[in-house]
C-alpha positions in Angstrom: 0.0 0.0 0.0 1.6 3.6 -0.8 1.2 6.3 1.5 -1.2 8.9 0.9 -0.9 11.3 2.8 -1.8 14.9 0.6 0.9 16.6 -0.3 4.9 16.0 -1.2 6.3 17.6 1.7 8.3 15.1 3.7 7.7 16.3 6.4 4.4 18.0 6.6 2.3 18.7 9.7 -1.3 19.3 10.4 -3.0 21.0 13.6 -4.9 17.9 14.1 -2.3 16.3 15.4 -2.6 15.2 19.2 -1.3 17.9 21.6 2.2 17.4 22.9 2.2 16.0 26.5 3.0 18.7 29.2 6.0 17.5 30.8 7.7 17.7 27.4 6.3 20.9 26.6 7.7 22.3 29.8 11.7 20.0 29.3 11.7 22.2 25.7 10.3 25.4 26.6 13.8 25.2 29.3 15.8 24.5 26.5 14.6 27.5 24.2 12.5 25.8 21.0 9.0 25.2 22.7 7.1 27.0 20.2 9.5 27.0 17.2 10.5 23.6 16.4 8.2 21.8 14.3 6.9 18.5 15.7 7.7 15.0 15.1 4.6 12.4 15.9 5.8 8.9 17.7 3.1 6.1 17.0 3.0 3.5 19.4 1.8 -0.1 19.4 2.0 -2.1 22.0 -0.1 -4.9 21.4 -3.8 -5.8 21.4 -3.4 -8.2 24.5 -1.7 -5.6 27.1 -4.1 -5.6 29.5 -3.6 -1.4 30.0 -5.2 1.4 28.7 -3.9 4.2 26.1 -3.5 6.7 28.8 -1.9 4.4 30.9 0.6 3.0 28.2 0.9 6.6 26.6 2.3 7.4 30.2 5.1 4.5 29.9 6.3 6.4 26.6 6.5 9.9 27.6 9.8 9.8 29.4 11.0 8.3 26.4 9.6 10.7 24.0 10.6 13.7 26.4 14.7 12.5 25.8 14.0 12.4 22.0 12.5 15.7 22.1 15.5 16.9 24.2 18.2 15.3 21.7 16.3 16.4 18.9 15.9 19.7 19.9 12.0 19.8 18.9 8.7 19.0 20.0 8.0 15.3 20.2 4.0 14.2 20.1 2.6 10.6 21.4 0.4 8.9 19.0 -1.3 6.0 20.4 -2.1 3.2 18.3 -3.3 0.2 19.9 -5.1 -1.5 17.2 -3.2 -3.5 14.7 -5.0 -2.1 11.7 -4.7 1.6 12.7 -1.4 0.8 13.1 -0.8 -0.7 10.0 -3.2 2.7 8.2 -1.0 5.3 10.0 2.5 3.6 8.6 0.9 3.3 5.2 -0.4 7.4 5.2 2.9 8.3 6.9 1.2 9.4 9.6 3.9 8.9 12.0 7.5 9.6 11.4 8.8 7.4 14.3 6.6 4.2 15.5 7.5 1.6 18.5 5.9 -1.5 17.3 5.0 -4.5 19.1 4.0 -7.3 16.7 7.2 -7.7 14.6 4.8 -8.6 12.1 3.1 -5.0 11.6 7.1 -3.8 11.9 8.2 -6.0 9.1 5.3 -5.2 6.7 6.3 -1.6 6.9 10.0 -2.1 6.1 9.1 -4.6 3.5 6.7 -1.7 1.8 10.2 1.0 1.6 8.1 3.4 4.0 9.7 2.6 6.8 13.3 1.5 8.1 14.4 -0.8 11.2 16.3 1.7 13.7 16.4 -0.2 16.7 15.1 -3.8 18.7 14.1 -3.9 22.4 16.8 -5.4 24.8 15.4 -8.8 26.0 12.6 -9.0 23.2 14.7 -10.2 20.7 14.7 -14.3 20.9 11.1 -14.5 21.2 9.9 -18.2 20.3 6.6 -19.6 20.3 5.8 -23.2 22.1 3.2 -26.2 21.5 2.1 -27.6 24.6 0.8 -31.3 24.8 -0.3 -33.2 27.8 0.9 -35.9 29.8 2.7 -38.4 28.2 3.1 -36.6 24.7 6.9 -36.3 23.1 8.7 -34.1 20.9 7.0 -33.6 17.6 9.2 -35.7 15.2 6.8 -36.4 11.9 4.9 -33.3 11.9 2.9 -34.7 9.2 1.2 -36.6 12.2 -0.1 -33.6 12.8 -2.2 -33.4 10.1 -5.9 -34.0 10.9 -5.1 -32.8 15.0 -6.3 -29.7 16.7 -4.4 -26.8 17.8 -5.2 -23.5 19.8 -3.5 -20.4 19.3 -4.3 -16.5 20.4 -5.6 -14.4 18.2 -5.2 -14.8 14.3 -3.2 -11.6 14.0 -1.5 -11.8 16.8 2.9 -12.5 16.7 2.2 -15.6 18.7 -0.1 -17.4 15.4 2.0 -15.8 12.6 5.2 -17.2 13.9 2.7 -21.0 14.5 1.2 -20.6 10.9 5.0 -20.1 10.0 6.4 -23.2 12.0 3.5 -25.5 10.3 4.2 -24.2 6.7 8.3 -24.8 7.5 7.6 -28.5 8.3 5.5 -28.7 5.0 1.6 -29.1 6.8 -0.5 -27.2 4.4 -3.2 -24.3 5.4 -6.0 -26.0 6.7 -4.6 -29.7 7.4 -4.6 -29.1 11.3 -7.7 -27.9 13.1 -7.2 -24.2 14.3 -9.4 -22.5 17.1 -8.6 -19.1 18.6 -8.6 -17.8 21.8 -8.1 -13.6 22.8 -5.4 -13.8 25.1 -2.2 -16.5 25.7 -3.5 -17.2 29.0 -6.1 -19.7 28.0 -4.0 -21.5 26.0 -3.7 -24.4 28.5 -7.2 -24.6 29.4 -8.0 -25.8 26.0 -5.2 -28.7 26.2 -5.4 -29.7 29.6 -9.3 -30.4 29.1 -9.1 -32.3 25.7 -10.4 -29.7 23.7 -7.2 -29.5 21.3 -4.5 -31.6 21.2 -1.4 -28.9 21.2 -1.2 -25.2 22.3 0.5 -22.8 20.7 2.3 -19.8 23.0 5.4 -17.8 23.6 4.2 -16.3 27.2 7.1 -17.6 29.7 5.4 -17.2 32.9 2.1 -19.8 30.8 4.7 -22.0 29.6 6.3 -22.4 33.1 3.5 -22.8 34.5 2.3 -25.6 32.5 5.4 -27.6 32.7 5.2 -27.0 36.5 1.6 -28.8 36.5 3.2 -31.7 34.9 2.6 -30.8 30.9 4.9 -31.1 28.4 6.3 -28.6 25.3 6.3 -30.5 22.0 8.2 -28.1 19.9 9.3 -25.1 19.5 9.9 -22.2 16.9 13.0 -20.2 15.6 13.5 -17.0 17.8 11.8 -13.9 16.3 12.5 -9.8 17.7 9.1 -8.6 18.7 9.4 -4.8 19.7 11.1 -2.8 16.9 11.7 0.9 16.6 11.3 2.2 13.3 12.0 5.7 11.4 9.7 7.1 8.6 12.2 6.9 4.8 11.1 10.7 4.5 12.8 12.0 7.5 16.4 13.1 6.8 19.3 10.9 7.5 20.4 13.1 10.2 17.1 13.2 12.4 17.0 9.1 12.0 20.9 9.1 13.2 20.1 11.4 15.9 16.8 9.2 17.2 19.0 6.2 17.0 21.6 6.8 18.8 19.5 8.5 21.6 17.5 5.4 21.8 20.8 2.8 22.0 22.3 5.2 25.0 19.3 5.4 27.1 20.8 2.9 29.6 24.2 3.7 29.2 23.5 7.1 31.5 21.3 7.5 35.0 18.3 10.0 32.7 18.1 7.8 30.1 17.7 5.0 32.4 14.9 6.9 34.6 13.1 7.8 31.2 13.3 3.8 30.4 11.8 2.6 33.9 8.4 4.1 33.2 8.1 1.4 29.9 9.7 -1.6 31.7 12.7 -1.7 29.4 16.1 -2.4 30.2 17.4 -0.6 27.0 17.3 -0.6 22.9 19.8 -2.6 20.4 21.3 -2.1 16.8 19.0 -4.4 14.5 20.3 -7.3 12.5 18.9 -6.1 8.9 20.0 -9.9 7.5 17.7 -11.7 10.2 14.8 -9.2 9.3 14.7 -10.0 6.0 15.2 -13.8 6.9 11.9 -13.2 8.7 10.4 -11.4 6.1 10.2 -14.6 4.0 9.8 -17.1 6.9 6.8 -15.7 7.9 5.4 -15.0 4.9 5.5 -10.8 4.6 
């Protein structure tokens, strides 16, 4: 999809944008640019099954956006975007010229289209793997074509969790529609479905689930290649300078005591370079 935004400005901005938050209003007005410096707008996904609201995850960001805005030397605005689809209209209208994006998958589709580039991954996000639980006596999956005919629960179709299973089922050669799929909203239930006979396998990548069912005595079956969930990504149109600049601001944020205090809001220990070769591995793995 091309962006479509009106207009062949790169960098065009419209009053309806959201208003900035205050305590980023108040770190640039100290620094001398509050009311010259024209905006950037940072999108932010951060999942369908966070069980928090906008405001509340809008809150976890600020910090973050406030040391962008102070590297940056100009207004930076929060643009929340917690469904997938929104997410996936604002990238292709360019929208937004910076975006945090948890699933990898929405992250991927927009580098794939040229509209957007990888800038940074999140510090312990990056080996994320999805598991099949089984019960009891069940062993590691060794002809998956036994699985052909069997029924498997995963969370929601377009969540990361069931495109990285529809990706492990196509790798082992099962074709769309050979296993028996059912959904369920959040990773949570996952087990519920297996332990009471309802499906034969499970499909999740939530630790604290998967320990927990191993705990109870059930078993993991398989389990996928490692996937980078929470990417950072810069609109093509900014200038190479401004995507430098947010980079590099976003890999030092825990090398220093204020980058770390604008992190602990979000829950993250810090950002890392991205591997560009295992993007585009995933790219074709999963089927963007």
């Amino acid at each position: 999809m091309q962006p479509s935004r009106m207009g062949a400005r790169p960098l065009s901005r419209n009053a309806a944008r959201a208003p900035m938050r205050w305590p980023a209003l108040a770190v640039l007005s100290l620094l001398g640019f509050g009311g010259t410096a024209q905006a950037l707008v940072l999108g932010v996904t951060e999942g369908v099954t966070y069980k928090a609201t906008d405001n509340q995850i809008e809150a976890r960001f600020a910090p973050i956006a406030e040391a962008l805005s102070a590297a940056l030397r100009q207004p930076v605005t929060i643009k929340m975007l917690s469904v997938y689809n929104a997410s996936r209209a604002a990238m292709a209208q360019q929208q937004v010229d910076l975006i945090f994006v948890h699933p990898a998958h929405l992250a991927l589709e927009a580098v794939k289209s040229g509209g957007y580039k990888s800038i940074a991954w999140t510090a312990g996000y990056t080996e994320y793997k999805v598991s099949l639980l089984c019960k009891g006596s069940a062993q590691p999956i060794a002809n998956w074509q036994e699985m052909n005919g069997k029924s498997l629960v995963m969370p929601d179709p377009d969540s990361i969790t069931s495109v990285i299973t529809r990706a492990m089922l196509r790798d082992k050669g099962l074709k769309d529609g050979s296993v028996k799929v059912s959904n369920t909203r959040y990773q949570d239930a996952v087990p519920f479905y297996v332990e009471n006979g309802f499906t034969t396998y499970g499909a999740t990548a939530s630790s604290s689930v998967i320990k927990a069912w191993e705990t109870g005595g059930g078993k993991t079956c398989a389990q996928s290649r490692p996937v980078p969930i929470k990417q950072w990504l810069a609109s093509t149109r900014l200038d190479a300078a401004t995507v430098a600049q947010v980079r590099d601001t976003l890999l030092e944020l825990n090398h220093n005591d204020a980058g770390k205090r604008a992190l602990a809001p979000a829950g993250y220990s810090g950002f890392l370079a991205p591997a560009p070769d295992v993007e585009k591995s995933l790219m074709g793995w999963l089927g963007i």
